[in-house]
N, C-alpha and C positions, 0 to 999 in steps of 0.2 A: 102820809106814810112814805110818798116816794122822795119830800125833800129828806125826811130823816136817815132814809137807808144812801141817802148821795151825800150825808153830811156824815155819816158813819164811814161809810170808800172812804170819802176826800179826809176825814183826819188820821184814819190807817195809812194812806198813803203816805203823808206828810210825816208821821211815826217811823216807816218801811224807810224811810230816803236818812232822815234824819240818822238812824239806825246803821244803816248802810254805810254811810261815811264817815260813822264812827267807830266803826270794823266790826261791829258785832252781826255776822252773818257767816253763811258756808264758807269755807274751802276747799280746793280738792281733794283732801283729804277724807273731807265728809261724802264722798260722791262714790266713796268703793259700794257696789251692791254685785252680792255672787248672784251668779247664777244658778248654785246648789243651795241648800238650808245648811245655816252653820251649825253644829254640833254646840251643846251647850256643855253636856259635859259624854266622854265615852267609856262604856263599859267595857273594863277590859284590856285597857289603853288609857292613853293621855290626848289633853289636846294639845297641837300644834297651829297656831292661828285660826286656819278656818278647816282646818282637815285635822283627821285623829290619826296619833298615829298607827303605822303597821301592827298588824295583830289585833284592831280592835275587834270583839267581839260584835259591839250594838253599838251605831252614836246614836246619842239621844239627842236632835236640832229641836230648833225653833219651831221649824214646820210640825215639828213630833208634838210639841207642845201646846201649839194653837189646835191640834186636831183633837187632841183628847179633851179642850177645854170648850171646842164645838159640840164634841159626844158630848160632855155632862152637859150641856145648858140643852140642845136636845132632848134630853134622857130627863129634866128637870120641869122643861116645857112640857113633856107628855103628861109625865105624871100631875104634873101641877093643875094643868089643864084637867086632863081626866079624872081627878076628884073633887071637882069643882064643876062641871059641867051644867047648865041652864040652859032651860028651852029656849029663851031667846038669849042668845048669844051675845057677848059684850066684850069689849077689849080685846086681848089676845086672843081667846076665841073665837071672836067673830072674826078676825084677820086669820086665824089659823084654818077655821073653816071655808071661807072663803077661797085660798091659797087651795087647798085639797079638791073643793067642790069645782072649781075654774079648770084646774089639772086633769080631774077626770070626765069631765063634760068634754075636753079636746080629745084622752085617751079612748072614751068611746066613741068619737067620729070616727080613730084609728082601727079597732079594732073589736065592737060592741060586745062579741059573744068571748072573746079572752079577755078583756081590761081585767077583770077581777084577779087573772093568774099574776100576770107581770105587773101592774101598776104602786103596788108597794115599795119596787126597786127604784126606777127613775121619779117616784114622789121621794125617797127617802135623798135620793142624790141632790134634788131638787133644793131640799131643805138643809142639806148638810152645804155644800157650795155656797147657796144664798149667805145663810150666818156666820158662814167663813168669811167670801168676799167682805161683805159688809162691817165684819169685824176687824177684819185688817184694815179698813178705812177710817176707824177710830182713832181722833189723834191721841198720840202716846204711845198705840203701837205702831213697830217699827223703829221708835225712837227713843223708846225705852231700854235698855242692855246694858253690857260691858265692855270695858277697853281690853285689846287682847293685844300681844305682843304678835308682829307680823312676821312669822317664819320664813328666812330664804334658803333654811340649807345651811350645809355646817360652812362656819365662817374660822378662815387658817388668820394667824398669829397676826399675820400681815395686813390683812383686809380691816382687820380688826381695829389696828392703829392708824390704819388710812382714812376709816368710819371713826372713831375718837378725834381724829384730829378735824376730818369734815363738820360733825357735830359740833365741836368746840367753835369754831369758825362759825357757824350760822348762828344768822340775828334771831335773839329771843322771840317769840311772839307776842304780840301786842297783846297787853293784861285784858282787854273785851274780849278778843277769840278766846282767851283762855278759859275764861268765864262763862263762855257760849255753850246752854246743856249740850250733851253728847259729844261735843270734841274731845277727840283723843290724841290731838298730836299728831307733829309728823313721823310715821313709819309705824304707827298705833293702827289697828283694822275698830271697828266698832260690829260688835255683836248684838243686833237686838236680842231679846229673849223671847218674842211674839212673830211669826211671820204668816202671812196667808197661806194656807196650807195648800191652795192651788198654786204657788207661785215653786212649789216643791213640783220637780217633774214627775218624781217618788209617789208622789198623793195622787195626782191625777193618771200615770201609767198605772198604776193598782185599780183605781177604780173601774182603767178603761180593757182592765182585763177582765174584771168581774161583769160587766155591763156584754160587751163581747161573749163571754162563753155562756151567761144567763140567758142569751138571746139564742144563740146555735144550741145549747140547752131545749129550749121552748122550741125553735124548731122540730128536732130530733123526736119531742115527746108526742106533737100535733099530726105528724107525717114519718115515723117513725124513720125507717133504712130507707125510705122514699125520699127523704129529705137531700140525698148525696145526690137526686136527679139532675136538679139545677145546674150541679158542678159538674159532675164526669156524663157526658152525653154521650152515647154512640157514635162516632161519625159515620157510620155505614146504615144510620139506622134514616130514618122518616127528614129529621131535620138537618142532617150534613155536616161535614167539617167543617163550617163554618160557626156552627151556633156549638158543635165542640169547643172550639177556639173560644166563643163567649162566654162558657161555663168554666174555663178556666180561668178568664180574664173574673168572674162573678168571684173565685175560689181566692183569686188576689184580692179583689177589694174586702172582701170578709178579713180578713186577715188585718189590712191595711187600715181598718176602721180603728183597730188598739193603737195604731200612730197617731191616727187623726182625734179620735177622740184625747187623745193624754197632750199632745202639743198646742191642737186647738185654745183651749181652754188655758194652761200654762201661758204658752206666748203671748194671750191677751191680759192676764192678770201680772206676771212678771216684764212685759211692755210697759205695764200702767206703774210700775213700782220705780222703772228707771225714768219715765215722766214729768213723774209729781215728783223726784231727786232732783233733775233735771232743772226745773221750773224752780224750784225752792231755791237751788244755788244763782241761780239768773238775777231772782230777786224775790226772795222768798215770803212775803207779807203782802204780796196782794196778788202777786203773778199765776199763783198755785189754782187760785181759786176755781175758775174756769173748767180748768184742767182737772180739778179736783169732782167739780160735778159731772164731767164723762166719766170718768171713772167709776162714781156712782149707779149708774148706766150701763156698764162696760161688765159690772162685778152682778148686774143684775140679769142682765140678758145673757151672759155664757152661763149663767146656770140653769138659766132655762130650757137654751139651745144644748147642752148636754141631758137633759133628761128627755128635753122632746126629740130627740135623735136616737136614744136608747127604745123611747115608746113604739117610733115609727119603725124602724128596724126588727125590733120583736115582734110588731104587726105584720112584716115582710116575710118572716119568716115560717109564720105559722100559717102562711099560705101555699095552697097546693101549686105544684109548678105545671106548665100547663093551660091555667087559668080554669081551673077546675071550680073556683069559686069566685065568681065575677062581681059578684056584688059588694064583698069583701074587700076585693081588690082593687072597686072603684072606689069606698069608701076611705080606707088606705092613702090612694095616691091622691083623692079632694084635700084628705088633710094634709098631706107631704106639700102638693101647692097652694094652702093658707100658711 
C-alpha cells in the first residue's frame, strides 16, 4: 500500500512539473480573493464587479447561497433521518447520533440541571458550521463561477485611449492559460457562485449576535433583575470600588464576546481560503495537499470551539453571582478547563 500511494505522489508530481512549464497553471490574476461575499446577482440594483451598485436593496452573494444550500441539506438530513429511524443505528444515523450524544454528554459537565434549555442552539450552530466548513472544502467549490468585468470608476475619453492602446500593445496570452478552467483574463475578477458561509463576516457576526443575546437571555430568565449584579456593583457597598471596576470590565467583555465570536471563526476560515489560493498558485498539484488537510482540521474544530463557547457561556450565566451555587460553578469551570 505504501509503495503504491509513493508511486501515485511521485507520478502527480512529475504530471504538476510537466504541467507547470507548459504554462497551464495560476496567475496573478487568479489570486484575487475579497474579503466580503460577492453578490451574484442585486436586488434592486445592478452589479458592478464585486459590489452592487448604489440603491441596492438586497445583494444576493455567494455566501447567501451556500447558506441556504447548508439549510436545505440540514432540513433534508432531519427529516430523512427522522423517518427512517432504527433502534440500532446505521450510517448517517449512527454518526448523527453520535455527534448529538458526544455534544451533550460535555454540555451536561457544563451545566446538568439547564442543558435541556440552551443545548438545541449551539448543537444547531454546531451542525450548520460543520457542513458549511466541510462543504466549502469540496473541490469545485470556490472554483466554480463567473467572469465579471472589474469596475474602477468612471473612465474619461482619455484614459480610455491610453487603456486601448496599453491593451493593444500587450502580448497575448499563451493558448494553455487560456484554456486553464476558471481564468478570466487580465482585468477580469472571477466570481465563484459557492462560498463558505463562515468565510462571510455577515454569516458569522449574525450568528454571533444571536448566540450573545440567547445567553444574556438565559441569564435574565434563571436570576431574573439579579442578573445586572455581576455588572453594576455598589462601590460603597461590602465589596468596593474595586470589584465595581470588575463588573464593568465583566459588562465589556459580554459585549466584546459578538466580536470575538463573529472574527474568531471568519478569520480562521477565510485565513484558510487565502492559503490553499496561495499554495495552488506556488505549485498547485501537489503543494495544496498538506495544507489542504489542515484546513480539514481547521473547518472542523472552529465549529466546535463556537458552539462549545456559546455552551459554556450560557452555563456562566445562569449562574447566581456570589457563588451562590458552588457546585454548579465548579462543574462549569472542570469543563471550561477540559
Amino acid at each position: 500500500m505504501r509503495n503504491r500511494i509513493l508511486t501515485v505522489l511521485g507520478v502527480l508530481t512529475v504530471l504538476g512539473v510537466v504541467m507547470y512549464f507548459l504554462g497551464i497553471r495560476m496567475t496573478q490574476d487568479d489570486l484575487h480573493i475579497s474579503a466580503a461575499a460577492e453578490p451574484l446577482f442585486c436586488i434592486g440594483g445592478t452589479v458592478q464587479g464585486e459590489f452592487c451598485s448604489p440603491g441596492t436593496i438586497l445583494p444576493f452573494t455567494n455566501s447567501v447561497l451556500m447558506t441556504i444550500l447548508v439549510d436545505l441539506l440540514l432540513i433534508g438530513l432531519a427529516f430523512g433521518i427522522g423517518q427512517r429511524l432504527q433502534a440500532v443505528p446505521r450510517g448517517l444515523q449512527n454518526i448523527t447520533e453520535f455527534l448529538i450524544e458526544f455534544f451533550y454528554d460535555f454540555a451536561r459537565g457544563v451545566d446538568k440541571k439547564n442543558v435541556a434549555k440552551f443545548f438545541a442552539l449551539p448543537m444547531t450552530i454546531l451542525f450548520f458550521f460543520l457542513f458549511g466548513n466541510m462543504l466549502a472544502l469540496v473541490p469545485g467549490v470556490g472554483s466554480i463561477g463567473v467572469c465579471r468585468a472589474e469596475e474602477h470608476g468612471v473612465v474619461t475619453e482619455g484614459e480610455a485611449s491610453a487603456e486601448g492602446a496599453a491593451s493593444a500593445e500587450a502580448p497575448a496570452e499563451p493558448i494553455l492559460i487560456q484554456k486553464f478552467p476558471a481564468y478570466c483574463g487580465t482585468g477580469n475578477l472571477f466570481i465563484p457562485y459557492l462560498r463558505a458561509p463562515a468565510a462571510d463576516l455577515n454569516v458569522t457576526f449574525a450568528f454571533a449576535l444571536v448566540a450573545v443575546f440567547m445567553v444574556e437571555f438565559w441569564g435574565f430568565q434563571a436570576l431574573g433583575i439579579g442578573y445586572l449584579g455581576k455588572f453594576f456593583i455598589n462601590p460603597f457597598g461590602k465589596q468596593g470600588p474595586i470589584m465595581t471596576f470588575v463588573g464593568i470590565l465583566e459588562l465589556f467583555s459580554e459585549l466584546m464576546r459578538v466580536v470575538a465570536f463573529a472574527f474568531r471563526i471568519f478569520g480562521n476560515i477565510f485565513g484558510g481560503e487565502v492559503v490553499l489560493a496561495v499554495m495552488a498558485f506556488l505549485f498547485a498539484y501537489l503543494l495544496p495537499v498538506p495544507f489542504y488537510g489542515l484546513e480539514v482540521f481547521v473547518a472542523f474544530i472552529q465549529a466546535v470551539i463556537f458552539a462549545v463557547l456559546t455552551v459554556v457561556f450560557a452555563g456562566l450565566a445562569v449562574q447566581a453571582h456570589g457563588g451562590d451555587h458552588e457546585d454548579h460553578g465548579h462543574a462549569t469551570n472542570e469543563a471550561v478547563a477540559h
